[in-house]
N, C-alpha and C positions, 0 to 999 in steps of 0.2 A: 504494500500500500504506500502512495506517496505521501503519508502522513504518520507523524508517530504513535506509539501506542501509549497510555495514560502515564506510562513513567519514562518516556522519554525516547525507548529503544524503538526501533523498528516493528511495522501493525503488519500482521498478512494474515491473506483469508483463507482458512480450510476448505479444501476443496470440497462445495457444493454447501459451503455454509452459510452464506447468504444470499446465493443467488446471483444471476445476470445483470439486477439493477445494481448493484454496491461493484462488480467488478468494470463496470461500464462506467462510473462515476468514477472510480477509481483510475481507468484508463484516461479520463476527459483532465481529468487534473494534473497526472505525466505530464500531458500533452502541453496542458496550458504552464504548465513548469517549467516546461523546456522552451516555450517559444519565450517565457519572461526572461529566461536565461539568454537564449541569442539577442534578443532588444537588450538588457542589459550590457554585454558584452559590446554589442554594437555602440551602443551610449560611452562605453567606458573606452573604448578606442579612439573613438574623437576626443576625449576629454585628453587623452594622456597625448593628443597628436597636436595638445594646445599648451603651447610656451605658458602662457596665461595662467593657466590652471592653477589653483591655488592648492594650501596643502590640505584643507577644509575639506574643496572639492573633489580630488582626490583621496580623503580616508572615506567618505562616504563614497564612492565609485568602491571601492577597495571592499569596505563591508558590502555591498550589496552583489557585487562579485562573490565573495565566501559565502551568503544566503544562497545565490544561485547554484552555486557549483555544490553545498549540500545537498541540495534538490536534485541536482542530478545524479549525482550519488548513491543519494535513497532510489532513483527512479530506476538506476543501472543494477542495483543490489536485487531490486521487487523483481525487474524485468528477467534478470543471471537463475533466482531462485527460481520463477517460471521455465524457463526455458529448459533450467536442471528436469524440472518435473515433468516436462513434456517428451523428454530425450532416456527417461527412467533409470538417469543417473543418483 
């Protein structure tokens, strides 16, 4: 799941434990995780391609860089453990 579970660690769902809606939400969220991630990156490329840029605007590019790149993270880890369990590794 691209969310965590109530203590922090990583949520996943037992096969055929909640059904088709909760893994479809769950897929819609990846998604919208990782396209916030390329806009952020994208965001953070011009910033750093400006002499300008101050050190302000740069730690927040920087944090929301490290939010991103967790998210992708979780979403490569949900995705790795699917993929284990489809290949019945």
């Amino acid at each position: 799941m691209p969310w965590p579970d109530t203590d922090g660690g990583p949520a996943y769902l037992a096969p055929d434990s909640a059904g088709e809606q909760l893994t479809g939400l769950a897929d819609e969220l990846e998604g919208a995780q990782l396209a916030t991630g390329a806009e952020v990156l994208r965001c953070a490329r011009e910033l750093l391609a400006d002499p300008a840029a101050t050190a302000r605007e740069l730690r927040f590019a920087a944090t929301r860089l490290a939010e991103c790149l967790s998210d992708a993270l979780r979403v490569a880890e949900s995705r790795g453990a699917r993929l284990a369990e489809g290949s019945g590794e």
